[in-house]
N, C-alpha and C positions, 0 to 999 in steps of 0.2 A: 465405491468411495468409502474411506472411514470417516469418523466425526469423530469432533473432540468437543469438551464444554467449552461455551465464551467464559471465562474469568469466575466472578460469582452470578454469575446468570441462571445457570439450570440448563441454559438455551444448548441445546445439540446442532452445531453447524460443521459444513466438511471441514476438513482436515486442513486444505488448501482452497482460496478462496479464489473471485476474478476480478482482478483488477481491471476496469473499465473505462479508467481516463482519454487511453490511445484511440478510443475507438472515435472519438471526439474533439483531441486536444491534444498539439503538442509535439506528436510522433508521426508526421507527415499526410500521407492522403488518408483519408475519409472514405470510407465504405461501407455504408449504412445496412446492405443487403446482408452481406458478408458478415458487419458487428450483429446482426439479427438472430442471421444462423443460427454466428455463435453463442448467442444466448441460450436458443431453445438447444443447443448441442449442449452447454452447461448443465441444462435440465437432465438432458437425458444421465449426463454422466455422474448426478448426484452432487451437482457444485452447486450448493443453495448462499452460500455465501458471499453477495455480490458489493462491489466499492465503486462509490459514486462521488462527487462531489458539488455544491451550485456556482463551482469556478470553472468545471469543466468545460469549455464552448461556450461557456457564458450562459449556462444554463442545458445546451443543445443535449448532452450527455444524459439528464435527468429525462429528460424525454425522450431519448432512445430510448431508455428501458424503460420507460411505460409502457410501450409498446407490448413486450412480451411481461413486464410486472402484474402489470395489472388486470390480463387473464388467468397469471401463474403466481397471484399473493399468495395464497397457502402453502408455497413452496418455494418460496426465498426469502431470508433472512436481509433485509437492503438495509447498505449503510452509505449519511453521507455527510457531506461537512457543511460547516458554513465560515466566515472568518475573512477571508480572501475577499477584496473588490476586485469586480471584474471591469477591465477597459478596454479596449482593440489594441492600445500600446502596449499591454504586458497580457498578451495572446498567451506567453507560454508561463511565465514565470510572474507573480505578483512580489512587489514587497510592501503593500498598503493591504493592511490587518487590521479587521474589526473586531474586536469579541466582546462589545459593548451591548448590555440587556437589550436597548431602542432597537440597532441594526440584526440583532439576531431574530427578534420579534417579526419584524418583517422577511426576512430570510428563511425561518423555517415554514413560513406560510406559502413562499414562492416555492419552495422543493417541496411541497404537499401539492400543490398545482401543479408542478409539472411532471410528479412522476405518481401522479393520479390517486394516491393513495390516504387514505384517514390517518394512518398512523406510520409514523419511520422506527423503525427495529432498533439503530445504533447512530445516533448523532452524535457525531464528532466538531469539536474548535479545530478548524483547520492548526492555526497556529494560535502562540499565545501571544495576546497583547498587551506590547509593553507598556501601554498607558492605560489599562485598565485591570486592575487586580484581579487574578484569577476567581477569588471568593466568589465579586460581582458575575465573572460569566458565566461559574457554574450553579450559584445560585439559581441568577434568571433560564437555566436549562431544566435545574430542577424543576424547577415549575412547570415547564413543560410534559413535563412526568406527569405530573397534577393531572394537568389540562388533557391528558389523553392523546397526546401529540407527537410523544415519543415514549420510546420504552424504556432505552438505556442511552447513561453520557459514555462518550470518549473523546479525549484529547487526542492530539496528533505532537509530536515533536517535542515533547519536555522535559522537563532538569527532575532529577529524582526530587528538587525540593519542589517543584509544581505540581510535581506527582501528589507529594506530602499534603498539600496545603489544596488541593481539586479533593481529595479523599479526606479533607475533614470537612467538606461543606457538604457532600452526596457520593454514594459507592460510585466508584469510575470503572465500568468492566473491562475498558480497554484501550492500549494506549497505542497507538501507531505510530511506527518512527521507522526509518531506512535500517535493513539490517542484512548482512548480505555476506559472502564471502571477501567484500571487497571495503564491508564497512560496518566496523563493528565494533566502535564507538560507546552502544549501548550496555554492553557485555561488563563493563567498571562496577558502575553504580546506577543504571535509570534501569535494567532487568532487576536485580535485586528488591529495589524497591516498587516493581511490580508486581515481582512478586511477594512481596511481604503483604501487600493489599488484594491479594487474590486474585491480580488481572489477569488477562491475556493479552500479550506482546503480537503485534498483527505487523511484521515487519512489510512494508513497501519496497516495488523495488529488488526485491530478493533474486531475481538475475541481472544486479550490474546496469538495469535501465535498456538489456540486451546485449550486454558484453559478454555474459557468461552464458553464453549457447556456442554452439558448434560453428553456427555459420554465422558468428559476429563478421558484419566488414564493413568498417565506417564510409568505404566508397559508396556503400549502396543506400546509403543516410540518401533521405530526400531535401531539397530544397526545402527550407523553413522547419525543418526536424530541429527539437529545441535541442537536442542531445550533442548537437556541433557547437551549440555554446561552453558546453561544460566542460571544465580541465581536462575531464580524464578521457574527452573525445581530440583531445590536442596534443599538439607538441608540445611539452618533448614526452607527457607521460602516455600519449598514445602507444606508441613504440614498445613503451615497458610493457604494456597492458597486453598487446597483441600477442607477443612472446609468453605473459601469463595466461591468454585464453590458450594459447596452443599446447602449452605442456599441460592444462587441465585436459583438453579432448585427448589428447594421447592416454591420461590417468582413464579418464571417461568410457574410451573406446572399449579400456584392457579390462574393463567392467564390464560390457554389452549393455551400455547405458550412455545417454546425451547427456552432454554439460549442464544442462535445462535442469534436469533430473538430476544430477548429480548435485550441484548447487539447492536446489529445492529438501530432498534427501537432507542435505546435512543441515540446513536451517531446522526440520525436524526430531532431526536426532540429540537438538536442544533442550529439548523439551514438549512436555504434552502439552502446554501453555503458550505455544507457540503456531500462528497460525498464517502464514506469506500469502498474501495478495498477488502472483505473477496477473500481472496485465498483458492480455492478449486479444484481436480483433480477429486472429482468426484460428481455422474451427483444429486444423492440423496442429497446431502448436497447444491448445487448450486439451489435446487428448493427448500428447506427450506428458504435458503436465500434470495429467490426472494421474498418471501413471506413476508419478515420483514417489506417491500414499504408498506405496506397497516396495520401496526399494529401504531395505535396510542395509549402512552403512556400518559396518565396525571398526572396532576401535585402530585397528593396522589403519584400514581405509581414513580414516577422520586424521592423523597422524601423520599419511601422506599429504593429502589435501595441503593440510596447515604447513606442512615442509615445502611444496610446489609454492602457493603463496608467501612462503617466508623468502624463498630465492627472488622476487617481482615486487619490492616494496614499494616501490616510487611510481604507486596507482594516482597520484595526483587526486585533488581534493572533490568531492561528489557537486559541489554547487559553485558558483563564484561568490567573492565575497559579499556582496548584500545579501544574497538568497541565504548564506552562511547564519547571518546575524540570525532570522528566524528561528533557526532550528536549535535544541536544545533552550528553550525561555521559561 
């Protein structure tokens, strides 16, 4: 595995990290044995970088990884959020946002009991809340710094001017937002002034939510898979999309490399500031993925890519419109 720094941390984490929402939340069955594995397989392979959330299962997520966390603290860097209510109606997707000091107070005590640990590494605001000023949330996070409770802030999903205004109340190491072959949104102005604050961009998502692999095929989506909700699992931009997985694995193939990898690779070749969360529950996929650290892309290759994508424009939008409202606040 290589490492890179988190933002202005110092902190040395891999290069690519593991997203661990599906194994809990969202992306159909549950396989507790299997997400376990895969944890202790992340160990092995030098993926210290783990993303959690206390929206995931409604907490179930923080407590899976206790399980293997809190024999293996001195060798995982755990991040996770708070912000999100959780309800059995919005199982997969919220759009009731807390980032207020009272609900966060309790929040980060409940992800200290369930994923066993004294202190969390990187606490993230899920999202930002539009009725309560940023100042206020990150203020009351700072404190938590204070208090010995967490290390560092990060945001998830903000406007470079959220960025602006979270970084004049406490250093933000790190900002997470969707960023992907498929959405790149970020690239204008919210990377810029990421980097103007020394962050690291921790993009989510970074294959397509499972479209940009080899063997995407929305037939074999499970019942209650939240990803049959989203535009770009629909008609009419399914279609487009399918056509653009397929000529990327053709590009992929003539590589001796997976789409997985391929995609990963080029979020990479972004920058050293740049570090993808792919979410994965099992152990096959998380050792492809490991493998992306070491595929370098040039400049031909990155130039195809972007010409393959430019012929498949009408990927249709990443969320539906309420989920939408959230993202970039």
């Amino acid at each position: 595995m290589k490492y890179k720094i988190l933002g202005n941390t110092g902190e040395k984490i891999s290069a690519i990290g593991l997203g661990c929402m599906g194994m809990s939340h969202a992306y159909g069955n549950i396989d507790d044995n299997e997400s376990i594995n895969t944890l202790h397989k992340a160990l092995d392979l030098g993926i210290n970088f783990w993303d959690t959330a206390d929206f995931y299962g409604g907490g179930n997520n923080e407590k899976l990884i206790s399980k293997v966390l809190k024999p293996n603290r001195d060798k995982v860097f755990i991040a996770t959020k708070f912000g999100f209510r959780y309800d059995e109606s919005s199982i997969s997707f919220s759009n009731h946002v807390d980032g207020s000091p009272e609900y966060m107070k309790k929040a980060v005590e409940l992800s200290l009991q369930r994923l066993e640990i004294d202190c969390i590494d990187l606490y993230y605001l899920h999202r930002i809340d539009p009725n309560v000023p940023i100042e206020e949330s990150i203020g009351a996070m700072s404190n938590l710094v204070k208090e010995g409770k967490i290390r560092y802030l990060g945001i998830c999903e903000a406007s470079a001017k959220s960025i602006e205004r979270a970084n004049s109340v406490h250093p933000i190491a790190a900002l997470q937002s969707e960023y992907s072959l498929l959405t790149r949104d970020v690239e204008a102005e919210i990377l810029p002034m990421v980097r103007k604050h020394n962050m690291s961009l921790i993009p989510f998502s970074p294959l397509g939510r499972g479209m940009l692999t080899e063997n995407f095929d929305v037939n074999q989506l499970k019942q209650g898979d939240s990803r049959l909700k989203l535009p770009r699992f629909q008609s009419p931009y399914l279609e487009n999309n399918q056509k653009l997985v397929q000529s990327l694995t053709e590009f992929s193939t003539s590589k001796g490399i997976t789409n997985a990898q391929m995609a990963l690779a080029w979020l990479m070749a972004q920058g050293d500031d740049i570090i993808p969360i792919p979410g994965t529950k099992k152990q096959k996929y998380l050792e492809i993925n490991a493998k992306s650290v070491d595929i370098v892309l040039s400049k031909d290759d990155i130039n195809t890519i972007d010409s393959i994508i430019a012929k498949y424009p009408n990927t249709g939008e990443r969320y539906n419109e309420d989920s939408l409202k959230l993202t970039n606040g």
